[in-house]
N, C-alpha and C positions, 0 to 999 in steps of 0.2 A: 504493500500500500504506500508506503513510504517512499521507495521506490519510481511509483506513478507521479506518485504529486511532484517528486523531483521535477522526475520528464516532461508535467503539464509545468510547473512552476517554470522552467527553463525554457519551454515552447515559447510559453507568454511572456518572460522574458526577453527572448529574442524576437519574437513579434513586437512587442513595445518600441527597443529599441529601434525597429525597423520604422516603425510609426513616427518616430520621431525623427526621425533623422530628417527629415524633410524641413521639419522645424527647426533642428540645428542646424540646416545649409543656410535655410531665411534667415536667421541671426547673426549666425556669420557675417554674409555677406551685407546684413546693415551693421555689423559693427566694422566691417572693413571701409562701405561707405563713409562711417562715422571717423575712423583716422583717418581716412585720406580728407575727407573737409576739415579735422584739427590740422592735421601737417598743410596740407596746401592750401585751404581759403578757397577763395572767389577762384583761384587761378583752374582751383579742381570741375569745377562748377562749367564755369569757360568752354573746358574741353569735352565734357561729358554733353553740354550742347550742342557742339560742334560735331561729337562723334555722332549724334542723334538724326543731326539734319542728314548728316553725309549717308549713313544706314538706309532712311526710309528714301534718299534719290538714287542710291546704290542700287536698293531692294527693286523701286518701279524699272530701272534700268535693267536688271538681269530678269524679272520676271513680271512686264509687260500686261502679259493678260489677266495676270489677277487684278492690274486697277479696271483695264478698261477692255469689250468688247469690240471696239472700233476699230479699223482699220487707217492710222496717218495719212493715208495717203487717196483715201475713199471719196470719190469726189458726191457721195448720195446719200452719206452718211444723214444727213439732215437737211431742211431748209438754209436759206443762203440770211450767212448775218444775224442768224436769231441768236438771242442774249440767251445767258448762262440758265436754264431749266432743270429738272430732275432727270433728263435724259440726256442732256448734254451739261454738263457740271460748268464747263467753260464757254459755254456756247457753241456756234459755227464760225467760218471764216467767208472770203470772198468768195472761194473753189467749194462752198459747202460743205467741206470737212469739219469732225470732230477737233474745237482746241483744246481739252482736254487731252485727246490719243497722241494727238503731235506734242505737247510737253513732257509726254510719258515719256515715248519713242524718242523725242529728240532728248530728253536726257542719256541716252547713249554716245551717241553725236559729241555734246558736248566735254561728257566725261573721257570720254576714248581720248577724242583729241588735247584734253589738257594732261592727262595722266601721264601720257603716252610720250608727249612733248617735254614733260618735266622730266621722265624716263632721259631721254633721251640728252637733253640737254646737262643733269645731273650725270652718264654715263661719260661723257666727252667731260664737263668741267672738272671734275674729282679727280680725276688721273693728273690731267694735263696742270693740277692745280699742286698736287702733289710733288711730281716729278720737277716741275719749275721751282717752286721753295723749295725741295731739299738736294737739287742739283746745284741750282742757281748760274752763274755765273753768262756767256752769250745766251743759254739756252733759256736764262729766266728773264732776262733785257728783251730778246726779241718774241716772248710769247706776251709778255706783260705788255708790251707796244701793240698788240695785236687786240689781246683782251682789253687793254685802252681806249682803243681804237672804235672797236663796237659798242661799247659802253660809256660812250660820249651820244652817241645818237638817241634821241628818244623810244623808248622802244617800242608804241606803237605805230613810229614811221619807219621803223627799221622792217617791222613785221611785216605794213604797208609794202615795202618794197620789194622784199622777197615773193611776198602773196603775189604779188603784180607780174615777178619773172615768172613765180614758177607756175602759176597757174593753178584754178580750182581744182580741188581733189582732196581722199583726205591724211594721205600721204605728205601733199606741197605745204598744205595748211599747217599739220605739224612739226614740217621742217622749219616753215618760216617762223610757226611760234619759240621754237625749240631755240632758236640760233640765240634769239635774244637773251636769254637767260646762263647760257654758258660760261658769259663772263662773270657773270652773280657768282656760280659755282666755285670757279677758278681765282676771283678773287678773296673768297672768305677761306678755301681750302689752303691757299698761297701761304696767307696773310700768318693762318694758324698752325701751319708746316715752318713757317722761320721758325715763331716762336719756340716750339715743342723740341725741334731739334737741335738749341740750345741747352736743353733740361739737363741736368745731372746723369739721368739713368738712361738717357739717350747716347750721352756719351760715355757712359762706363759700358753698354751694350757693344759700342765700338771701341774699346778697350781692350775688352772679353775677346775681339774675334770674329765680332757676328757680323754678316755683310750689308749690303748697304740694303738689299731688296728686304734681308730679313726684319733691319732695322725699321723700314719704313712701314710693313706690311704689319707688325707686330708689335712696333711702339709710339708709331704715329696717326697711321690709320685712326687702332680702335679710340683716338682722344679725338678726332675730329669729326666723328660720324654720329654723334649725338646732335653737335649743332649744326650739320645738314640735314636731318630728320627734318630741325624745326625750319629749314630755308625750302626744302622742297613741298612741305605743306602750305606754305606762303605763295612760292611760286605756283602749284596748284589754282590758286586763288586766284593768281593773277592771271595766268594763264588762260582760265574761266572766261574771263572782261575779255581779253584779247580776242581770243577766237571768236566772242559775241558780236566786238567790234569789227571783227575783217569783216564777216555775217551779215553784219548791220551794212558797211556800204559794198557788199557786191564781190567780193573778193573772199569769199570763205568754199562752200562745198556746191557743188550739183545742186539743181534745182530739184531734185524727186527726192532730196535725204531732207529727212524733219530736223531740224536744226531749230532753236531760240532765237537764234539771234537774224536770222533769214525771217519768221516769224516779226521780231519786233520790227521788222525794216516794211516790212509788209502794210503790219497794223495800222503803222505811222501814217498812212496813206487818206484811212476810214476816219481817224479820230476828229475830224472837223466833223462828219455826219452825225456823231454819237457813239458809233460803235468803238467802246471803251476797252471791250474785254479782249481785240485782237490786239492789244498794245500792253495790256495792263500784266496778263498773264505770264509771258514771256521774259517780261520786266522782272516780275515778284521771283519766276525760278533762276535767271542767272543772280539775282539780288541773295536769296537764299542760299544756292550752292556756293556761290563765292563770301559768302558769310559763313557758312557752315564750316570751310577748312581753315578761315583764318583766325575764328576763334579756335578749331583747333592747333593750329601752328601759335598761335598766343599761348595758348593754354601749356603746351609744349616745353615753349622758352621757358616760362616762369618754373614749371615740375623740376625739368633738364636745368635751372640757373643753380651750379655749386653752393654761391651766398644764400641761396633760397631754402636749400635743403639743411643747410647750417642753423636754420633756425629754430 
């Protein structure tokens, strides 16, 4: 008998604690919430917004048809110009298409091509930003004269002018956003590769033996890749506007791809008639998405600031 009750005693037991756990995950993770708002404040706050926006335009961007039914690109979709209803959330456009489905859809558009461009631009600046501060000598004179170079220009006439050689696509459009940003890279990578490779244990690594690829890969690197985290989330950002802006005058992608910023150029057209919501919408999503990552990259600097974490 004895025996039994163990067995039930330790069942329910182990059922209990099965019961619970669920509750000690939820606890958890509010008292984990709860130090991360003592240690970081508002800055914590910042980026848990920023991560929030970026998710749910993420979310509509890789799975489309659970917002909307419509087809971007549907010229029957609904009546022409009718304002935002229960069947169309955004209304329609000139071509009678759903504006709802095209901010879904062209949130791909636009994220592809900024991420993509940051990719891109962060892969070429980080090297060449590295290799220049810790070679230095002609080789860091004449890259730095180069990344000068571009980085004098404004870089929406810079982007302008590529857009304009290379032509619509969404390859060119990448390229031309990407360029601009290289020297952001190469500048802060340069700037933070002098310093570090000054350090003490930079030079007792070259003391030891160790070579110069090792030294760079292994005690320069990993100190400068914290503060490109927070320049590449920024750049995101900004990259966002840009590609809106080639969009907005004529110089971004094909006319059959749903894009925001071909949209707002569009709108612009209607808004003396009344029709508010072909301008408005498009507005509020590059407004948002370029919000969402640069509170995250705010959010970022401050977590990633040494003096921050000192506190």
């Amino acid at each position: 008998m004895n025996d039994k009750e163990n067995k039930n005693t330790g069942a329910s037991g182990t059922a209990g604690r099965a019961f619970k756990r669920p509750r000690g995950f939820l606890s958890g993770f509010v008292r984990g919430i709860g130090t991360y708002n003592r240690k970081y404040g508002a800055e914590w706050w910042i980026m848990v917004a920023g991560i929030v926006i970026i998710a749910v335009i993420i979310t509509s961007a890789v799975f489309p048809s659970l917002f909307t039914s419509f087809d971007p690109t549907d010229q029957s979709a609904g009546p022409q110009m009718a304002p935002p209803d229960a069947t169309h959330l955004f209304g329609t456009d000139n071509l009678n298409r759903d504006v709802f489905a095209r901010m879904i859809y062209g949130s791909r558009t636009i994220l592809g091509v900024a991420i993509l461009a940051a990719l891109v631009s962060s892969l070429v600046g980080i090297p060449l930003g590295l290799l220049s501060g810790f070679i230095g000598g002609w080789f860091d004179r004449i890259l730095s004269l180069v990344m000068d170079s571009l980085y004098s220009f404004p870089g929406l006439i810079l982007a302008i002018a590529f857009a304009a050689m290379l032509g619509p696509g969404v390859i060119n459009i990448t390229v031309a956003v990407a360029v601009i940003y290289i020297p952001t890279y190469f500048r802060l990578v340069r700037g933070q590769t002098l310093t570090i490779k000054e350090e003490l244990y930079v030079e007792a690594a070259g003391a030891i033996g160790a070579k110069r690829w090792t030294i760079l890969a292994k005690y320069i690197f990993p100190n400068v890749i914290a503060t490109v985290v927070v320049v590449f989330s920024l750049n995101i950002a900004d990259a966002i506007m840009t590609e809106a802006a080639l969009s907005y005058i004529g110089l971004g992608l094909a006319g059959g791809i749903p894009d925001w910023g071909m949209d707002l150029s569009m709108g612009k057209k209607f808004l003396p008639s009344g029709v508010w919501w072909m301008i408005t919408f498009p507005g509020v999503m590059i407004m948002f998405l370029a919000l969402g990552f640069t509170m995250l990259g705010e959010g970022l600097a401050e977590i990633l600031n040494p003096k921050l974490l000192e506190r």
